[in-house]
C-alpha positions as CSV (number, residue, x, y, z in Angstrom):
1,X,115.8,65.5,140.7
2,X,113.7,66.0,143.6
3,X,110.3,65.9,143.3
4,X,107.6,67.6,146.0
5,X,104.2,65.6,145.7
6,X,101.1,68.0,146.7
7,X,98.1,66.1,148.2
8,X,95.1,66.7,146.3
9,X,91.7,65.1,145.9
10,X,91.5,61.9,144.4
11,X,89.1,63.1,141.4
12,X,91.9,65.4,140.3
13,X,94.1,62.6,138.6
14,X,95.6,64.5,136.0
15,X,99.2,66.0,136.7
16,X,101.5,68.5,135.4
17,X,105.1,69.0,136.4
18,X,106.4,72.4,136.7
19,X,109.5,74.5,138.6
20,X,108.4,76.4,141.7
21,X,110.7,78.9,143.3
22,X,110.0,78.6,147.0
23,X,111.6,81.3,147.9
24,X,114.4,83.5,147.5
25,X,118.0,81.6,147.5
26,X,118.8,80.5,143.7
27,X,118.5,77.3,141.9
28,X,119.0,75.0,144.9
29,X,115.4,77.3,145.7
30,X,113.7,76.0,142.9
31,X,111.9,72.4,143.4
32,X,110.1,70.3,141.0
33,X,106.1,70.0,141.9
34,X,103.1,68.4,140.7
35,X,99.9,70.1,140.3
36,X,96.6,69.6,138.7
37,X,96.2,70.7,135.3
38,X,94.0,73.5,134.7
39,X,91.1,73.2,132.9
40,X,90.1,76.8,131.0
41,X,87.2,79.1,131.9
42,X,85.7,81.3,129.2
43,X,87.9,83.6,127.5
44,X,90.8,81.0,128.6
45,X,93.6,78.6,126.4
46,X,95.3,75.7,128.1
47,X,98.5,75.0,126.6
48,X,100.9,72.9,126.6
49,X,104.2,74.1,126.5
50,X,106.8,72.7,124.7
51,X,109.6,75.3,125.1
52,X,110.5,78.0,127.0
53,X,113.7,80.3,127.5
54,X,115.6,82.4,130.1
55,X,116.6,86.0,130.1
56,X,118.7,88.1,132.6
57,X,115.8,88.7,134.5
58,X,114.9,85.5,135.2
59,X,118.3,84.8,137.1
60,X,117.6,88.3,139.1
61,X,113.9,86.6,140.1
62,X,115.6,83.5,141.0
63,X,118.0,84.6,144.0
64,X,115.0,86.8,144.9
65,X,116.0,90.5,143.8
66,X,112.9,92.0,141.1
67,X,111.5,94.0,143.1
68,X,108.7,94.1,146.4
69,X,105.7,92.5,144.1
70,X,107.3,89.0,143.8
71,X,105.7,86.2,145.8
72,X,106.6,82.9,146.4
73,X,105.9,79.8,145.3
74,X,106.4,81.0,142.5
75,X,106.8,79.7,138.6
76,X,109.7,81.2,137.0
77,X,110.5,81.9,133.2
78,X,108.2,84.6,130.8
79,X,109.1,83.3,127.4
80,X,107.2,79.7,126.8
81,X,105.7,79.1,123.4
82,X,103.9,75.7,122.7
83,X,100.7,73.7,121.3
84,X,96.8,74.8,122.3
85,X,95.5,72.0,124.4
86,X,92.0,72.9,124.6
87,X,90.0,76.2,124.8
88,X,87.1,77.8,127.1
89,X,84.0,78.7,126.1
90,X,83.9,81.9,124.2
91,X,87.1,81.4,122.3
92,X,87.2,81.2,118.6
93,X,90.6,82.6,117.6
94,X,92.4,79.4,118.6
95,X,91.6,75.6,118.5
96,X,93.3,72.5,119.7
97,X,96.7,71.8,118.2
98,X,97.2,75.5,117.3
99,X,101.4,76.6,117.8
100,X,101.1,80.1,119.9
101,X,103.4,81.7,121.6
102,X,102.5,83.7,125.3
103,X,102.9,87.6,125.8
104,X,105.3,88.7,128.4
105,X,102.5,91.2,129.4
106,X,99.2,88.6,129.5
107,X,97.4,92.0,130.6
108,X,98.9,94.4,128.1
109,X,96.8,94.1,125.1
110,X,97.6,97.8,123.0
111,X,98.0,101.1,123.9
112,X,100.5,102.7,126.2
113,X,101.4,101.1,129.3
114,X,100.4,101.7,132.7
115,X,100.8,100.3,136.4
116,X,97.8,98.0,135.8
117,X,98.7,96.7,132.6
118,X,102.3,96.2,134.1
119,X,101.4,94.4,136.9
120,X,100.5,91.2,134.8
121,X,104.1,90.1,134.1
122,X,105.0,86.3,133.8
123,X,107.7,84.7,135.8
124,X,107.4,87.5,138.1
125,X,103.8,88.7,139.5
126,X,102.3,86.1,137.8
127,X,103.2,82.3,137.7
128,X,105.6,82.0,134.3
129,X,106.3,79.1,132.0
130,X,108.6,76.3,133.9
131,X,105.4,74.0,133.4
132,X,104.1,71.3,131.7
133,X,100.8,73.5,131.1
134,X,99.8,77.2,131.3
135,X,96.4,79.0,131.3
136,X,96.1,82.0,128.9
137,X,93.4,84.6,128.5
138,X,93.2,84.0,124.8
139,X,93.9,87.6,123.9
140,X,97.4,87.1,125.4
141,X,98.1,84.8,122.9
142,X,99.7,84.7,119.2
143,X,100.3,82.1,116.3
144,X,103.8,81.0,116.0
145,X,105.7,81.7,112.8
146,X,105.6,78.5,110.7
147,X,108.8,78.7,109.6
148,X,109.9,78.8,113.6
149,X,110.7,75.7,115.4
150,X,108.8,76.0,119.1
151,X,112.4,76.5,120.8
152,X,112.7,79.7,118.7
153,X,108.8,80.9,119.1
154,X,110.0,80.5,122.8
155,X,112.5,83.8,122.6
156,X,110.4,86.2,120.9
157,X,108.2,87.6,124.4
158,X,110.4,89.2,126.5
159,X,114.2,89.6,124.5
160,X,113.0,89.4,120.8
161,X,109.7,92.1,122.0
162,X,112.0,94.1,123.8
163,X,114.8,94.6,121.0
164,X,111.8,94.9,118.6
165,X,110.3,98.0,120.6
166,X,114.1,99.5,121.1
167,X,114.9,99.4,117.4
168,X,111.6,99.5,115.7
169,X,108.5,100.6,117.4
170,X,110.2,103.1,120.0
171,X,113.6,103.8,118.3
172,X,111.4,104.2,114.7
173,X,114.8,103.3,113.0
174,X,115.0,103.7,109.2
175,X,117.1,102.6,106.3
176,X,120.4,104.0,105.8
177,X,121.2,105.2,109.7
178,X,123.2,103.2,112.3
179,X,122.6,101.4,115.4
180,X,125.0,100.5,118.0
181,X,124.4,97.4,119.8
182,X,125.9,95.9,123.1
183,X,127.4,92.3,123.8
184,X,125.7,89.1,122.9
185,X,122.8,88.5,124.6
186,X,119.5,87.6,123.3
187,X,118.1,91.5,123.4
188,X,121.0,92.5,121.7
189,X,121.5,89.8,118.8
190,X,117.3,90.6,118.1
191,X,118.7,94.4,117.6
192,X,121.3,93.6,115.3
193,X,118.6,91.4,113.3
194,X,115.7,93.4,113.6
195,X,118.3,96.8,113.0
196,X,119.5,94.7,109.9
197,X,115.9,94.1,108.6
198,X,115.0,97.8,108.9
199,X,118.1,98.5,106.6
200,X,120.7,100.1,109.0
201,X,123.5,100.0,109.8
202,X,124.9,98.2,112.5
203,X,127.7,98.6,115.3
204,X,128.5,96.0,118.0
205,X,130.5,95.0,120.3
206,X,131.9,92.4,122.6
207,X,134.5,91.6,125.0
208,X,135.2,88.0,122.8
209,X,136.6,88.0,119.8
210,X,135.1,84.5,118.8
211,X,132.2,86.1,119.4
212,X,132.5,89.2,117.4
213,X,133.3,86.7,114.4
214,X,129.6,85.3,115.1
215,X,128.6,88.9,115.3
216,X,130.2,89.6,111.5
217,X,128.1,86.7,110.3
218,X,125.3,87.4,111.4
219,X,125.6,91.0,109.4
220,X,127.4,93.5,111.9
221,X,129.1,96.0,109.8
222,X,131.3,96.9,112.7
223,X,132.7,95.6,115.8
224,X,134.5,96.8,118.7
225,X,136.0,94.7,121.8
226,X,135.4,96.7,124.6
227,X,137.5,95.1,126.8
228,X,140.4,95.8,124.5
229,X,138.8,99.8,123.8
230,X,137.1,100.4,126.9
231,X,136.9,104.1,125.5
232,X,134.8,102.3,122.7
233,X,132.4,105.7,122.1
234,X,135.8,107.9,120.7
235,X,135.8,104.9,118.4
236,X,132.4,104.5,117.5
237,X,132.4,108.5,116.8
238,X,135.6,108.4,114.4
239,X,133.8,105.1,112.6
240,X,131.1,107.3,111.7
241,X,132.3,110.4,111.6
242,X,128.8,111.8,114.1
243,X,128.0,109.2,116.3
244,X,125.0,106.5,115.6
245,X,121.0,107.2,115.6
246,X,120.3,104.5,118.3
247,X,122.4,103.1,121.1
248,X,120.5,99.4,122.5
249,X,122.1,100.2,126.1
250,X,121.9,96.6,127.8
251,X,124.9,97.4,130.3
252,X,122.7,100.1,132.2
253,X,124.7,102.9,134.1
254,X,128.2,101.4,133.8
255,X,128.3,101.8,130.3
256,X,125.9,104.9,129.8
257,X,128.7,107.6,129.6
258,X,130.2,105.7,126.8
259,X,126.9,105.2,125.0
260,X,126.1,108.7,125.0
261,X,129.4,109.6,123.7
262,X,128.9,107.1,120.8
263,X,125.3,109.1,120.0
264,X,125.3,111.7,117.6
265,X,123.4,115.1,118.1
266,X,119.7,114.3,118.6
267,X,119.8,110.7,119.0
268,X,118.6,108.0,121.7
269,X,119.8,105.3,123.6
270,X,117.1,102.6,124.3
271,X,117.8,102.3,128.1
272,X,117.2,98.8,128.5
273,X,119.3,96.2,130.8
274,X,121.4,97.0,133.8
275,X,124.2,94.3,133.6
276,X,127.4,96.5,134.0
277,X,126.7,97.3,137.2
278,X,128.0,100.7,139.2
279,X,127.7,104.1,136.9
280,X,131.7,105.8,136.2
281,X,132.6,108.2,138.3
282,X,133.0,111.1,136.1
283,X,128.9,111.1,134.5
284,X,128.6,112.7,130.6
285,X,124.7,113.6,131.5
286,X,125.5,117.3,130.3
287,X,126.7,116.2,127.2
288,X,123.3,114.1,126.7
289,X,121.5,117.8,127.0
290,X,123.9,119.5,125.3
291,X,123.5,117.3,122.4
292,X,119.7,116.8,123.1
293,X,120.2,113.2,122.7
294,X,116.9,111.0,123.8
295,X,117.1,108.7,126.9
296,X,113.9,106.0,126.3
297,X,113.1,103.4,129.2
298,X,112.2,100.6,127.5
299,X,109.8,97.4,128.7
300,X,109.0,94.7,126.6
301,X,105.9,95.7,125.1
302,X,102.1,94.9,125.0
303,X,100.3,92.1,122.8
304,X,99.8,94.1,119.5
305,X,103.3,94.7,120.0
306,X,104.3,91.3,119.7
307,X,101.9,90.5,117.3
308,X,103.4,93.3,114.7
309,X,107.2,91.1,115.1
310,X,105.4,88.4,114.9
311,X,104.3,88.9,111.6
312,X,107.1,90.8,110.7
313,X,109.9,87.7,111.6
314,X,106.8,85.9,109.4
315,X,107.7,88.2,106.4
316,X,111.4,87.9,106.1
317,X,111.8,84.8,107.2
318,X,114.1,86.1,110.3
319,X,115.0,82.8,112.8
320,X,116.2,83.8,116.6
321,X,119.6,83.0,117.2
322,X,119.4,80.2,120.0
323,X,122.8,79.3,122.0
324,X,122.0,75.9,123.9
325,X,118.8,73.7,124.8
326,X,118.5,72.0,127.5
327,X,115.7,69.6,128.5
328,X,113.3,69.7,131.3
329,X,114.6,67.6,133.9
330,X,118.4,69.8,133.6
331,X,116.5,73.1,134.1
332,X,119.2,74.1,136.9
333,X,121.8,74.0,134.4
334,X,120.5,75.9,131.6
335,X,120.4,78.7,135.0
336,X,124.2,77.8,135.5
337,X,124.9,78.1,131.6
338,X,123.2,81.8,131.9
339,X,124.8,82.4,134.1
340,X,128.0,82.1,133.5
341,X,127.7,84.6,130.4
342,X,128.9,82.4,128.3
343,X,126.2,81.9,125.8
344,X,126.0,83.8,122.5
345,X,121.8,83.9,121.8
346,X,119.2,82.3,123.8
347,X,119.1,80.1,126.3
348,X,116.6,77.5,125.9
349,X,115.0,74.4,127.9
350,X,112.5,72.4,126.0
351,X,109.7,70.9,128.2
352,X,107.8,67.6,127.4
């Protein structure tokens, strides 16, 4: 592994290691640096990360494609979770050896979001988690489940926050109705989970069928290969009977017309991911108004958010589903096992 040595002053002895992307061209773009641990200011948590995971969006920031606001060098990864190291003045919510997890959003603490708030996203504007150590503001932070390990507190900011706000917070889903979710990826096994702790119902699909077995175990009432059905709404209507409350949409446009044909009069579909690629030719946006179904963007969430699943994984005892783990020094080829699409769950890389 190649490793770029920074020249600093002599007084500054302690080092970290982290991932820098230097710019826009992939993995072979990302080198392995040194730099100085931080020490915090006031209001500020040093930790030191012990795991941290990838999501889709992470291999889009990688070959340089999220959008005009990313700047190089930069740290990738959002989702790190880990151990307090020490603590700036003014902090009394958290002390040395504390397990906390980062939000996705250090900036969103509650509310609604905004352009601000947004702006203050890891692994993207900001420096992420690919690092030995990370400075907090210690409002951006909560304590991990107990019952998680710090691999699994690692996949709650960005997947499990963003399924949380799909199914619970923005899709307010209830017992007794059904939710239809999409593929195998870490946003959409938190749906099924977090849809199965609400009490619903639950519909999902996959192009694998060793996969949808994992899917049946891990509670899906339903499951439809949609390689095999590509016209997998018509079935997901005569399963039913009306179509389901809540379509988790991870494909993005290519698989929108079949989402909204799988809704029922007056439901949503949680616009989420955009991994399918070009939209069908033929578009069924009439029959979203004429069935005044609900189309909600949806984008992570803030700090309370992730607070509320925090405590709620807490309560019923709910562990992420994690793939593979790699360590540190084979950070490229957790990328590579992304990647390839291959994983069912998170992606992991422990650090330290």
């Amino acid at each position: 592994m190649l490793l770029r040595r920074t020249h600093h002053p002599a007084t500054e002895e302690v080092k970290l290691k982290a991932y820098e992307l230097q710019g826009p061209g992939g993995v072979d773009a990302m080198m392995l640096v040194e730099k100085p641990v931080p020490s915090p200011g006031t209001g500020e948590v040093l930790v030191k990360l012990k795991a941290a995971t990838i999501n889709y969006r992470d291999l889009l920031t990688v070959k340089g494609g999220y959008g005009s606001r990313q700047k190089f060098p930069l740290v990738p990864l959002s989702d790190g979770a880990g151990v307090v190291a020490s603590v700036g003045d003014g902090v009394t919510r958290f002390k040395t050896g504390d397990r906390v997890t980062g939000s996705f959003f250090e900036g969103w603490l509650s509310g609604e979001p905004s352009e601000e708030k947004m702006r203050s996203n890891l692994g993207g504007a900001l420096d992420g988690v690919l690092s030995e150590y990370r400075l907090w503001p210690a409002a951006a932070l909560v304590r991990t489940p107990d019952h998680l390990s710090d691999v699994e507190a690692a996949s709650l900011p960005c997947a499990g926050l963003t399924a949380w706000s799909a199914v619970v917070k923005l899709g307010n889903i209830r017992p007794g109705q059904t939710v239809l979710t999409q593929g195998t990826g870490g946003v959409s096994i938190f749906a099924l989970q977090f849809a199965r702790m609400s009490g619903a119902r639950v519909i999902a699909t996959s192009s694998s069928e060793a996969k949808i077995e994992k899917l049946k175990a891990l509670g899906a009432d339903a499951t439809i290969n949609y390689r095999t059905t590509p016209e997998w709404g018509k079935v997901v209507r005569q399963i039913t009977g009306h179509g389901v409350d809540l379509v988790v949409e991870v494909g993005g446009v290519g698989t929108l017309n079949e989402s909204i044909r799988a809704t029922r009069i007056g439901g949503s579909i949680a616009f989420i991911g955009v991994l399918a690629g070009r939209p069908e030719a033929e578009s069924r946006l009439s029959l979203m108004v004429m069935q005044q179904q609900r189309l909600q963007g949806v984008t992570v969430g803030s700090v309370e958010d992730l607070q509320a699943m925090a405590d709620a994984i807490a309560v019923n005892r709910m562990t992420p589903v994690v793939d593979r783990v790699f360590p540190f020094a084979d950070a490229r080829a957790a990328f590579a096992h992304m990647a390839s699409g291959a994983h069912f769950g998170k992606v992991a890389i422990t650090i330290g």
